[in-house]
C-alpha positions as YAML, in Angstrom:
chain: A
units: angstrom
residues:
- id: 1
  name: UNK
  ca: [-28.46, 20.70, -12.06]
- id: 2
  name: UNK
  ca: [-24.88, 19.75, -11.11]
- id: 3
  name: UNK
  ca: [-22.47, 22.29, -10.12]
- id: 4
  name: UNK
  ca: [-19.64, 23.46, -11.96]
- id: 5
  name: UNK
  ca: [-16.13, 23.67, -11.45]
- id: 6
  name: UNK
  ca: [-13.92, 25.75, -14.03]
- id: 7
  name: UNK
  ca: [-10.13, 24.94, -14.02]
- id: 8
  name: UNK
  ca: [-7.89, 27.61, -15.18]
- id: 9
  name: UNK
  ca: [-4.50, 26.90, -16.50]
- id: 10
  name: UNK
  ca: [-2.21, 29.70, -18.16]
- id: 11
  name: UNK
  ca: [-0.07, 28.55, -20.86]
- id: 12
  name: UNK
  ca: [3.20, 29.48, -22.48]
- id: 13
  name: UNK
  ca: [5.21, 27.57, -24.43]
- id: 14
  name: UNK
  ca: [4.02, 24.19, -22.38]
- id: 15
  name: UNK
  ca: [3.63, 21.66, -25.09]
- id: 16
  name: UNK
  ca: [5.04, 18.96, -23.36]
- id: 17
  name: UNK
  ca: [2.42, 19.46, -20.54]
- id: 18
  name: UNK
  ca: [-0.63, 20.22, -21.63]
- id: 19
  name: UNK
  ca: [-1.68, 17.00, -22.66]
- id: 20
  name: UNK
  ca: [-0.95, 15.21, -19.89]
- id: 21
  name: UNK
  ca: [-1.82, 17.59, -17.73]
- id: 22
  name: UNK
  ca: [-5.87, 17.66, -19.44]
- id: 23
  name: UNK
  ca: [-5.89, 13.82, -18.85]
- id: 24
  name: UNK
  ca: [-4.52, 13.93, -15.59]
- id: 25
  name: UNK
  ca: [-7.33, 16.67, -14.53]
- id: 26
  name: UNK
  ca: [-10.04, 14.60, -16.40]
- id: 27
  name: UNK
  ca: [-9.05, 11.41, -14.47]
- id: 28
  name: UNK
  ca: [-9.26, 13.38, -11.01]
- id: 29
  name: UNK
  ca: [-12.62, 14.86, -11.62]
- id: 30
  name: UNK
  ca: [-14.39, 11.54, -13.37]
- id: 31
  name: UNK
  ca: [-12.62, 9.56, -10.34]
- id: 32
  name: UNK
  ca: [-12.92, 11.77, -7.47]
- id: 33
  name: UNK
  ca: [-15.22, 14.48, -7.99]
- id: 34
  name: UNK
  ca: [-17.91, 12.85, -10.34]
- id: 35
  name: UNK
  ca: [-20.90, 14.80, -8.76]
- id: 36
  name: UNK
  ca: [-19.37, 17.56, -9.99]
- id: 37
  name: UNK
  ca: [-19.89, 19.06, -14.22]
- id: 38
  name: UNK
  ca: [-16.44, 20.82, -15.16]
- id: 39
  name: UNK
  ca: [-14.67, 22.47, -18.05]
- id: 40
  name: UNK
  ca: [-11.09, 23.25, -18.61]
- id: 41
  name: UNK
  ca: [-10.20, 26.36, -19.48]
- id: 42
  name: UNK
  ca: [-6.47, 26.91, -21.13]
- id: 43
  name: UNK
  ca: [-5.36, 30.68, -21.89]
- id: 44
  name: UNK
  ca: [-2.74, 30.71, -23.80]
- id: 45
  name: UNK
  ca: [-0.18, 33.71, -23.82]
- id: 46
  name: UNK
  ca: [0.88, 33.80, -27.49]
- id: 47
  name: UNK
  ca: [2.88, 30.67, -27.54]
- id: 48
  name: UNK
  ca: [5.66, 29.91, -29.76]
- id: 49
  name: UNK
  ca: [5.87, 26.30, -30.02]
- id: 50
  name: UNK
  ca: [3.39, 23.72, -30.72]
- id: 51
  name: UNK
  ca: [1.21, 24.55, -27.61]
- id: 52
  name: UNK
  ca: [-2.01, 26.55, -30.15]
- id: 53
  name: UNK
  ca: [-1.55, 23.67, -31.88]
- id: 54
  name: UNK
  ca: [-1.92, 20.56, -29.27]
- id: 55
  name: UNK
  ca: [-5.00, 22.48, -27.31]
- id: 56
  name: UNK
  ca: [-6.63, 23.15, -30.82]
- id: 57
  name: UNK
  ca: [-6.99, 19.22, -30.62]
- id: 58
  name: UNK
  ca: [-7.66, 19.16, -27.33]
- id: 59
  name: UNK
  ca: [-10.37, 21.17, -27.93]
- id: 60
  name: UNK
  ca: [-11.70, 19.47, -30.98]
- id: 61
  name: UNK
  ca: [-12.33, 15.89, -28.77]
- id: 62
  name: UNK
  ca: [-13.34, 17.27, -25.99]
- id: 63
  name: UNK
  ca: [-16.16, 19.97, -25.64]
- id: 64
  name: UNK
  ca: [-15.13, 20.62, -22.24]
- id: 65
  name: UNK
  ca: [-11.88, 21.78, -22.87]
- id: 66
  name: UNK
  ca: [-11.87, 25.80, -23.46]
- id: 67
  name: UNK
  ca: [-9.06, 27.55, -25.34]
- id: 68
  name: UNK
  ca: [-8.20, 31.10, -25.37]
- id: 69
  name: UNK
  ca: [-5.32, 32.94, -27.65]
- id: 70
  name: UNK
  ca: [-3.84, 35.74, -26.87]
- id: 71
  name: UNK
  ca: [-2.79, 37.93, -30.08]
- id: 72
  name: UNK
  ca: [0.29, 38.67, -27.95]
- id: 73
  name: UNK
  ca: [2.13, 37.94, -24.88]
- id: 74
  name: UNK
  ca: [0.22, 40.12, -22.56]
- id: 75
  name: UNK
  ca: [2.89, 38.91, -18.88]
- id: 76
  name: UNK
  ca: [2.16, 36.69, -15.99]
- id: 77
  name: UNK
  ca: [0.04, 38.76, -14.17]
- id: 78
  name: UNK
  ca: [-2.13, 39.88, -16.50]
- id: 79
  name: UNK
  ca: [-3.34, 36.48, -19.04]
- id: 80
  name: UNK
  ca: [-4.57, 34.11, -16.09]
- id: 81
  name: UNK
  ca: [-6.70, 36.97, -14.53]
- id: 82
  name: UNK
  ca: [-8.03, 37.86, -17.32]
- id: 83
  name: UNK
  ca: [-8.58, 33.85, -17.44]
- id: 84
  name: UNK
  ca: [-10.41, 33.73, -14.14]
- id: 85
  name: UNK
  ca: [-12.41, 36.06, -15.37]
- id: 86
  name: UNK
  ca: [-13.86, 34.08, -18.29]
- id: 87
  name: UNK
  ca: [-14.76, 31.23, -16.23]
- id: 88
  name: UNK
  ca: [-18.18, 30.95, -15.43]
- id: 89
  name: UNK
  ca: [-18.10, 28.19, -13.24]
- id: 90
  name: UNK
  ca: [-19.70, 28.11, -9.30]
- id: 91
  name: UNK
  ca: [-15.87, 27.92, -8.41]
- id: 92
  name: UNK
  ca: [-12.67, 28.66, -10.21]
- id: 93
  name: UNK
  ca: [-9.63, 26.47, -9.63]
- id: 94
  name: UNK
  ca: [-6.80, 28.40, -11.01]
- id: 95
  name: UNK
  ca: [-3.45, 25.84, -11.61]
- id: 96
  name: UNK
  ca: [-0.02, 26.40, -13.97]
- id: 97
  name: UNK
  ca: [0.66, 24.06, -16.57]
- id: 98
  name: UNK
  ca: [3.71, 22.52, -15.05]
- id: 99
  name: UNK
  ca: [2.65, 20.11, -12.91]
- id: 100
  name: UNK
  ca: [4.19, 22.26, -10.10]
- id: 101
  name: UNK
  ca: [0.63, 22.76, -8.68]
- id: 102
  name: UNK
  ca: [-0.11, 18.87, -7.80]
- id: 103
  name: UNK
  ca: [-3.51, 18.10, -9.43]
- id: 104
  name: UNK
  ca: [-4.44, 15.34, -6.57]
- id: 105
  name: UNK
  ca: [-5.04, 18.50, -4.85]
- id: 106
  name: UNK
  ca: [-8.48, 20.00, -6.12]
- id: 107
  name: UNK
  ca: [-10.62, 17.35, -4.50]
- id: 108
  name: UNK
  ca: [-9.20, 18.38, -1.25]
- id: 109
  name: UNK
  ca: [-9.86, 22.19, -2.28]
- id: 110
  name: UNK
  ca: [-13.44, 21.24, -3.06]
- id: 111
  name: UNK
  ca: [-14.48, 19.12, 0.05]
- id: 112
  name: UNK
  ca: [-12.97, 22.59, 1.66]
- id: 113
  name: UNK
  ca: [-15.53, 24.54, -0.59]
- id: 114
  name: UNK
  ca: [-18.07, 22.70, -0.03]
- id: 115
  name: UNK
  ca: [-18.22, 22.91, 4.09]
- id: 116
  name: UNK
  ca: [-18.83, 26.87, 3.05]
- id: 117
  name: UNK
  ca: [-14.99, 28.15, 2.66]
- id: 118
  name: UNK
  ca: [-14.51, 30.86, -0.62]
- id: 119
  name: UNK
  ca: [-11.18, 30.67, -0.72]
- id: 120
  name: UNK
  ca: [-8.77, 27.93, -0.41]
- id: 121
  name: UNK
  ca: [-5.56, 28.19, -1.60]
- id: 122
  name: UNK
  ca: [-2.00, 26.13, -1.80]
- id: 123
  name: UNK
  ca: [0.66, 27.06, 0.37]
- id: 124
  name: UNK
  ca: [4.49, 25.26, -0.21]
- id: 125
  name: UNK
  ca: [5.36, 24.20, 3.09]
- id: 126
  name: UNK
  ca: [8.66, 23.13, 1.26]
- id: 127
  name: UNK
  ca: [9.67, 22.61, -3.02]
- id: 128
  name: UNK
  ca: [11.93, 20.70, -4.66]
- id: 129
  name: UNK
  ca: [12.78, 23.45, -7.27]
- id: 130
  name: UNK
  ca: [16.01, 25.25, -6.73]
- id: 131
  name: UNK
  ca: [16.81, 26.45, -3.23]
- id: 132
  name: UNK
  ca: [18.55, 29.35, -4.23]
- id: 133
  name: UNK
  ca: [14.87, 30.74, -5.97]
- id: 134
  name: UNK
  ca: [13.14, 29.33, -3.34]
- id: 135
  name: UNK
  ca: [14.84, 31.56, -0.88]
- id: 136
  name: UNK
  ca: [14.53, 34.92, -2.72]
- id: 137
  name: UNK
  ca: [11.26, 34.17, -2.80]
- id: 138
  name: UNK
  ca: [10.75, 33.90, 0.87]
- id: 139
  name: UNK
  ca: [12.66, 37.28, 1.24]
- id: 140
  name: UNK
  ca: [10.36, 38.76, -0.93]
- id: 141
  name: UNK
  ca: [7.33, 37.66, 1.33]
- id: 142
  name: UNK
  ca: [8.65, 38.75, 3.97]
- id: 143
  name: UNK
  ca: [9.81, 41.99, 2.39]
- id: 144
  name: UNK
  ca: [6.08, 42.67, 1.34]
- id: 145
  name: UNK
  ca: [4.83, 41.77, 4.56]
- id: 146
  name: UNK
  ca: [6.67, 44.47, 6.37]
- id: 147
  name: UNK
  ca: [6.66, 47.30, 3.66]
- id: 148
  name: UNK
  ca: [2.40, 46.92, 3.04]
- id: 149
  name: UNK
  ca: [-0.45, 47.01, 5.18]
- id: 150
  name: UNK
  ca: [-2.27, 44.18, 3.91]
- id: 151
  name: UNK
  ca: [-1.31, 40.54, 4.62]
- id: 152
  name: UNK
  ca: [-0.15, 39.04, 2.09]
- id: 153
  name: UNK
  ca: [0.17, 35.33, 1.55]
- id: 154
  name: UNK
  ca: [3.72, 33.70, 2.08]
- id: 155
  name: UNK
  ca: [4.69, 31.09, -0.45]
- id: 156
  name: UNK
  ca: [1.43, 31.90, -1.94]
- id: 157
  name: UNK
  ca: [1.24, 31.39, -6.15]
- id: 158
  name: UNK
  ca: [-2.18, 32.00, -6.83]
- id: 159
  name: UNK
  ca: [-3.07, 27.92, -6.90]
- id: 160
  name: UNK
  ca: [-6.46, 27.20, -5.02]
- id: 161
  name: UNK
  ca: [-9.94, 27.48, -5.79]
- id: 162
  name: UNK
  ca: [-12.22, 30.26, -5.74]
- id: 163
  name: UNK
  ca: [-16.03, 30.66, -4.84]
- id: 164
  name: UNK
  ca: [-17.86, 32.24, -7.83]
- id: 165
  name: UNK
  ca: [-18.80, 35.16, -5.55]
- id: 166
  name: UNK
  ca: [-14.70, 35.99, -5.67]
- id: 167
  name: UNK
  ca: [-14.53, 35.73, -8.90]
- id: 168
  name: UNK
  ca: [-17.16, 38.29, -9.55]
- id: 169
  name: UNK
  ca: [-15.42, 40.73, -7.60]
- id: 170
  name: UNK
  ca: [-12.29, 39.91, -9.48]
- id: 171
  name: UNK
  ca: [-14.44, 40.45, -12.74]
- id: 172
  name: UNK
  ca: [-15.82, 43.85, -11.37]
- id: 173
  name: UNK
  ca: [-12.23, 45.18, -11.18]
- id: 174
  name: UNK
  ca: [-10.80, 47.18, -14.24]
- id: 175
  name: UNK
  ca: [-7.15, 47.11, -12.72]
- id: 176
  name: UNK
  ca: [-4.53, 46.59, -15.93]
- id: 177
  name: UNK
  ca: [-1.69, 45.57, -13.67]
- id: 178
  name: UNK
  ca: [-3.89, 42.86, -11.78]
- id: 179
  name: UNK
  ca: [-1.57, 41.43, -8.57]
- id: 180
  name: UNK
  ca: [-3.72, 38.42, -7.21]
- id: 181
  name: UNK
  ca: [-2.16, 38.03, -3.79]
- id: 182
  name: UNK
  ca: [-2.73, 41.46, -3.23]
- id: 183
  name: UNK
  ca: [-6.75, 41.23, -4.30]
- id: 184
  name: UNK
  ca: [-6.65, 37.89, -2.06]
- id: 185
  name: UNK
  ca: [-5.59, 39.76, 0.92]
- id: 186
  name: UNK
  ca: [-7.43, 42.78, 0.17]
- id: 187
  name: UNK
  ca: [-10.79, 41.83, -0.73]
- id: 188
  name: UNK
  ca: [-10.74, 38.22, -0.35]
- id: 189
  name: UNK
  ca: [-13.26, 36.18, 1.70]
- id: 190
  name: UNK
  ca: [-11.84, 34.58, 4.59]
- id: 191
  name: UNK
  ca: [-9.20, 31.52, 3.38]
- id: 192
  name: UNK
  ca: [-8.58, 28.46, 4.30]
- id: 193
  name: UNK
  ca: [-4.36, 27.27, 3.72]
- id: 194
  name: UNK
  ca: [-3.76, 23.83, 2.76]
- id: 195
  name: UNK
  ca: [0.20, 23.27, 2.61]
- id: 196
  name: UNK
  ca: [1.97, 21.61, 0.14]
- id: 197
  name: UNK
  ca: [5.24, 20.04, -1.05]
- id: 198
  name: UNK
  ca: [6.09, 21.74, -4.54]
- id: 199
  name: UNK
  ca: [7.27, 19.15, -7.22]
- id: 200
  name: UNK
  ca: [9.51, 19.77, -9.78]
- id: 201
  name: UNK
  ca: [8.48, 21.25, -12.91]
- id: 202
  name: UNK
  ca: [7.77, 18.01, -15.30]
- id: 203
  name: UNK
  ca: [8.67, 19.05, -18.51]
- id: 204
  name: UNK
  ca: [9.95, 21.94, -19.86]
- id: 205
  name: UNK
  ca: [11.69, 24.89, -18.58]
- id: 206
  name: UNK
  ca: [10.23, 27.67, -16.75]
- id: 207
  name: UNK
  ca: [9.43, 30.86, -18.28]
- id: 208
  name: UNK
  ca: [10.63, 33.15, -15.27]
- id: 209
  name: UNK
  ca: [13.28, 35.04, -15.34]
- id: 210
  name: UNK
  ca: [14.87, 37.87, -13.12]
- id: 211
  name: UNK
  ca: [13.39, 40.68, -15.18]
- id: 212
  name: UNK
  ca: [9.59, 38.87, -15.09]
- id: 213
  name: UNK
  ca: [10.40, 38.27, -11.07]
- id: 214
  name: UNK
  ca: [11.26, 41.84, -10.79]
- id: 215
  name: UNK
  ca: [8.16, 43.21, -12.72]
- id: 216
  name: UNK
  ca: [5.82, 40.72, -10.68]
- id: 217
  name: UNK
  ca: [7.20, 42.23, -7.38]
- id: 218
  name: UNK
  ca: [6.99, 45.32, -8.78]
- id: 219
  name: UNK
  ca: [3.56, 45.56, -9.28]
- id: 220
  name: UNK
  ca: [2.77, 44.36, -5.81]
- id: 221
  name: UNK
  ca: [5.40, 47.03, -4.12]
- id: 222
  name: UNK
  ca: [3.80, 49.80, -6.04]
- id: 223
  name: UNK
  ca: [0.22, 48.35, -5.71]
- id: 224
  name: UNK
  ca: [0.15, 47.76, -1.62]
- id: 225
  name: UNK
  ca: [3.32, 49.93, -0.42]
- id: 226
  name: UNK
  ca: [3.87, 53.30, 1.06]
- id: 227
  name: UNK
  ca: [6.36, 53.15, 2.63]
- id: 228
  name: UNK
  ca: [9.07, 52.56, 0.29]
- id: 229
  name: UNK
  ca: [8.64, 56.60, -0.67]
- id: 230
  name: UNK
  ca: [8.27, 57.57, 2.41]
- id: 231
  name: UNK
  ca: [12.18, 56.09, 3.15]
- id: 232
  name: UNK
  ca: [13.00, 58.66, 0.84]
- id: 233
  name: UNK
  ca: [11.53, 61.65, 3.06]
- id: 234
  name: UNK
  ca: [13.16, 60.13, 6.05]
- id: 235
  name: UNK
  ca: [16.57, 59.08, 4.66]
- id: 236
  name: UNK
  ca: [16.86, 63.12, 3.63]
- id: 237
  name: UNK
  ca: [16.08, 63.93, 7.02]
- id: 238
  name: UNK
  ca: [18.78, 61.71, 8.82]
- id: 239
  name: UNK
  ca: [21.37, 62.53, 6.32]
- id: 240
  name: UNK
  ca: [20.43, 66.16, 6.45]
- id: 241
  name: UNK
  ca: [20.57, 66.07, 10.29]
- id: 242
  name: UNK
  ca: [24.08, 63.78, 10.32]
- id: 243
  name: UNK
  ca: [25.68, 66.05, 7.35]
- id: 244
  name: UNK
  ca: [24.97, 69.25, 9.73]
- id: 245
  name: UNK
  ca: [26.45, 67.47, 12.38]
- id: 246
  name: UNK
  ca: [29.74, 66.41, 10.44]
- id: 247
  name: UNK
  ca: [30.05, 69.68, 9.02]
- id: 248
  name: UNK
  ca: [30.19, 71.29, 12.55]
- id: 249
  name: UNK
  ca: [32.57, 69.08, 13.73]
- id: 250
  name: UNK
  ca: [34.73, 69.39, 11.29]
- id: 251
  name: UNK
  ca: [34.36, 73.40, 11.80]
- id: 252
  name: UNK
  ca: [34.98, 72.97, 15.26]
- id: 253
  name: UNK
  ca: [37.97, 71.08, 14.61]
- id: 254
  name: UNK
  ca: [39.43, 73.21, 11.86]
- id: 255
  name: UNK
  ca: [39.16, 76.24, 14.04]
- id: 256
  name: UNK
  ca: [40.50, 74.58, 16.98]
- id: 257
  name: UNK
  ca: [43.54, 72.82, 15.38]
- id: 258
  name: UNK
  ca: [43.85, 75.32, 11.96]
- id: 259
  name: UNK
  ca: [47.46, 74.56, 10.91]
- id: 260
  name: UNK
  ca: [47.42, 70.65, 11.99]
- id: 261
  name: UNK
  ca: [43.77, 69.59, 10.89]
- id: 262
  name: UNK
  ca: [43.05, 69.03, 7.31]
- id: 263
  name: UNK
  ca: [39.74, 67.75, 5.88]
- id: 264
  name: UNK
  ca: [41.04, 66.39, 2.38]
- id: 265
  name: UNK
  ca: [39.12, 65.41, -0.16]
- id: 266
  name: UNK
  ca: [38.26, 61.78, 0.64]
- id: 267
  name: UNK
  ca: [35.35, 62.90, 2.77]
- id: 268
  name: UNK
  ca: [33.77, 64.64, 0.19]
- id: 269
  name: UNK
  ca: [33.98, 62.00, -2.48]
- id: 270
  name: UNK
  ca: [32.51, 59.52, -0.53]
- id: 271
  name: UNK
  ca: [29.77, 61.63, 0.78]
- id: 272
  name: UNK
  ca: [29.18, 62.78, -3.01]
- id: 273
  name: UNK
  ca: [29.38, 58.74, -4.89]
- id: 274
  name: UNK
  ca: [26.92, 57.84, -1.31]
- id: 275
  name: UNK
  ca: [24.43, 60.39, -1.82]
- id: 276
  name: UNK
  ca: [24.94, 59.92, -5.40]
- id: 277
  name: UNK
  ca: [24.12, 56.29, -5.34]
- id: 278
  name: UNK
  ca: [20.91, 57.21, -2.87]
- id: 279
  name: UNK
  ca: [19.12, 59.52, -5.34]
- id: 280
  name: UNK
  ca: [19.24, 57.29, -8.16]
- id: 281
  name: UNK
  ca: [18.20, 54.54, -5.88]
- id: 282
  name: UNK
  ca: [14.90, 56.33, -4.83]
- id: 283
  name: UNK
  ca: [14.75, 58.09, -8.53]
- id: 284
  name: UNK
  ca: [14.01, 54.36, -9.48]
- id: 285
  name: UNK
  ca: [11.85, 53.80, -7.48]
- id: 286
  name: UNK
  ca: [9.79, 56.71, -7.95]
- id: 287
  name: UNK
  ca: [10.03, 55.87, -11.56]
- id: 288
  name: UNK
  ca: [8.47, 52.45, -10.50]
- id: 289
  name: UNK
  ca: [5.62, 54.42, -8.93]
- id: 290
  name: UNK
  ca: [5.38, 57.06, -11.67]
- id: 291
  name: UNK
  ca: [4.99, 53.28, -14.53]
- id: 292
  name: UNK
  ca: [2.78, 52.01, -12.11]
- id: 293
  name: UNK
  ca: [0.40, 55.39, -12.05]
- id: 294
  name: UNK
  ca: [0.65, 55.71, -15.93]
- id: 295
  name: UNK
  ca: [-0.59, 52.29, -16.57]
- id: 296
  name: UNK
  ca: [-3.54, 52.67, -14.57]
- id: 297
  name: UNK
  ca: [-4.41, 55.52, -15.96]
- id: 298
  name: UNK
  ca: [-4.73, 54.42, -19.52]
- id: 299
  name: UNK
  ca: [-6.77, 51.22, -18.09]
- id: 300
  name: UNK
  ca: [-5.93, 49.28, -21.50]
- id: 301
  name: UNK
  ca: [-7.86, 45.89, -21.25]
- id: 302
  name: UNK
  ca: [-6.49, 43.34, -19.64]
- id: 303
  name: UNK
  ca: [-5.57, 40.94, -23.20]
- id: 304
  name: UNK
  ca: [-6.54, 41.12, -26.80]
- id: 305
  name: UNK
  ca: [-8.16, 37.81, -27.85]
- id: 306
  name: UNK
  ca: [-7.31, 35.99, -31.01]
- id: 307
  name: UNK
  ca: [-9.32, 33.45, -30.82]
- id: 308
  name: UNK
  ca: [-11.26, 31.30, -28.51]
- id: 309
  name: UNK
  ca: [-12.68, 27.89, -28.48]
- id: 310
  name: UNK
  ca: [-15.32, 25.76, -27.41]
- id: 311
  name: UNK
  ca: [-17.29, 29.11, -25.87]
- id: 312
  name: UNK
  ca: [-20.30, 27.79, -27.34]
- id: 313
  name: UNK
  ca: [-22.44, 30.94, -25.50]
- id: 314
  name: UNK
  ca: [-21.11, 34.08, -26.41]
- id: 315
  name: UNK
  ca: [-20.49, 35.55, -23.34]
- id: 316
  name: UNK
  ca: [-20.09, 39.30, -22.02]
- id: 317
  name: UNK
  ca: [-16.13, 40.49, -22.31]
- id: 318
  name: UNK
  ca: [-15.48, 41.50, -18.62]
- id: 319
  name: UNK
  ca: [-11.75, 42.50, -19.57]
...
C-alpha cells in the first residue's frame, strides 16, 4: 500500500489561485513524486468571493481534492490547524494558497522525510514581497527570540511537511489559540531547514493586515513569554528607586539654596504624562495576558464546519 501525503492549503478569498494552484500540485506529485498516493485538502475560512464555489468543482472532478467550509471566519491561526488536523495522511504538507510557498518545493521536503526527518520546514533566506513587511517581520523574530524560552523559528511561516507522528500530537492538543511556531519549537521532533527565496504573491491581495499581524504576535507573546510582565515588576522598581533619588536631591537642594532654588512644575508633569504613559502601556499588556487566559479557559473548538467534501469516511472530529 502506497503512502500518503496530505497537502493542506488555507483559503480566503483566493479565487484566482486555487485553481492553478490544484493543477500545479497535481503536476508535481504525478511528475515527481508518483510513488507516492495524495489528497488535497483546501479549508476554507468563510470566503466571500467565488472561492466555495471554484473548489466545489474542484472537488466534483477530482476525488482527491478535499474541501472544508468554515460557517465563519474563525482567523489565521486557528482554520489551517484545525486543517492539519483533518489530514490523515503519513505526512502533512501544510502550504498558503498564494503561490508564496513555491510548490517545486515538496519533493525536496519528501526526499528529506523519507531519509527519517519529521519535520522539515521552509525558511526565506530572502522575499520579494515588500521590504518594509519583510523587516518588521524579522524584528518580530528576533523580538520573540529574546523575550521566550523556546526557539522559535526565524522567517518561519508554518510551510513544510510534517511526519504523521507530529500531527498526532498537534491533534492531541485542545489549545483554541493554536500558535504553530511555538508547538514546532516546543514539542516538535528535531527539523531539518531548507531555505528559500519567497515569490511574490500571484494573484490577489493578501489578507494581512496590521490588526491580524498584531493578534498573530500576540498569541505567541502571551503563549511563550514571561518576561514581558515581569518588565513591569522591574520598571516599578527602577523608577521607584530613581524617583526616591530625585526627590532627595531636590530636598537637598531646596534646603540648601531655599530662596534661589525652585522646582516648578515642569518636573512634575513630565514625571506624571511618563508614568502615565507606562501604566497604560503594561495595563495593555496585561489585558493581552488576561484575553489570552480567558480564551483558554472556555476551550471553544477550534472551527465550526459547514460543510465538507470528498471525506468519503466519516472520520472522528479532533477539533
Amino acid at each position: 500500500m502506497r503512502k500518503k501525503i496530505s497537502v493542506v492549503i488555507p483559503t480566503y478569498n483566493e479565487e484566482a489561485n486555487v485553481v492553478p494552484l490544484s493543477q500545479a500540485i497535481i503536476e508535481v506529485m504525478e511528475k515527481d513524486l508518483g510513488e507516492y498516493d495524495y489528497e488535497i485538502l483546501f479549508i476554507d475560512n468563510h470566503s466571500k468571493d467565488n472561492t466555495k464555489a471554484l473548489l466545489r468543482g474542484l472537488c466534483a472532478n477530482n476525488r482527491k481534492i478535499k474541501a472544508i467550509f468554515n460557517a465563519k471566519n474563525f482567523g489565521q491561526a486557528r482554520s489551517p490547524v484545525y486543517g492539519m488536523k483533518q489530514a490523515y495522511g503519513d505526512c502533512v504538507v501544510r502550504m498558503c494558497a498564494d503561490f508564496q510557498d513555491p510548490v517545486d518545493m515538496i519533493p525536496q521536503f519528501v526526499r528529506e522525510w523519507e531519509k527519517g526527518t519529521k519535520i522539515v520546514i521552509g525558511v526565506k533566506s530572502a522575499s520579494k514581497e515588500r521590504r518594509g513587511m519583510y523587516l518588521v517581520r524579522e524584528c518580530y523574530y528576533r523580538l520573540i527570540n529574546k523575550i521566550t524560552d523556546i526557539d522559535h523559528i526565524d522567517q518561519f511561516t508554518g510551510f513544510g511537511l510534517y511526519d504523521r507522528k507530529f500531527v498526532d500530537v498537534v491533534r492531541d492538543l485542545h489549545d483554541p489559540m493554536p500558535y504553530l511556531r511555538g508547538i514546532i519549537a516546543e514539542l516538535g521532533f528535531d527539523y531539518k531547514a531548507i531555505e528559500y527565496t519567497q515569490p511574490k504573491r500571484r494573484a490577489g491581495k493578501s489578507k494581512n493586515n496590521f490588526y491580524s499581524l498584531y493578534d498573530y504576535a500576540m498569541i505567541g507573546i502571551t503563549s511563550y513569554s514571561k518576561v514581558v510582565m515581569r518588565l513591569a515588576t522591574f520598571a516599578g522598581f527602577i523608577i521607584g528607586g530613581l524617583s526616591l533619588a530625585a526627590a532627595v536631591v531636590y530636598l537637598v537642594l531646596k534646603l540648601m539654596y531655599w530662596d534661589r532654588f525652585s522646582a516648578g512644575v515642569a518636573p512634575m508633569v513630565i514625571g506624571m504624562f511618563f508614568l502615565g504613559a507606562l501604566q497604560l502601556f503594561f495595563i495593555g499588556l496585561l489585558g493581552e495576558y488576561v484575553l489570552s487566559i480567558n480564551t483558554r479557559v472556555l476551550d471553544r473548538p477550534l472551527v465550526v464546519e459547514e460543510e465538507r467534501l470528498n471525506f468519503d469516511e466519516p472520520e472522528e472530529d479532533e477539533e
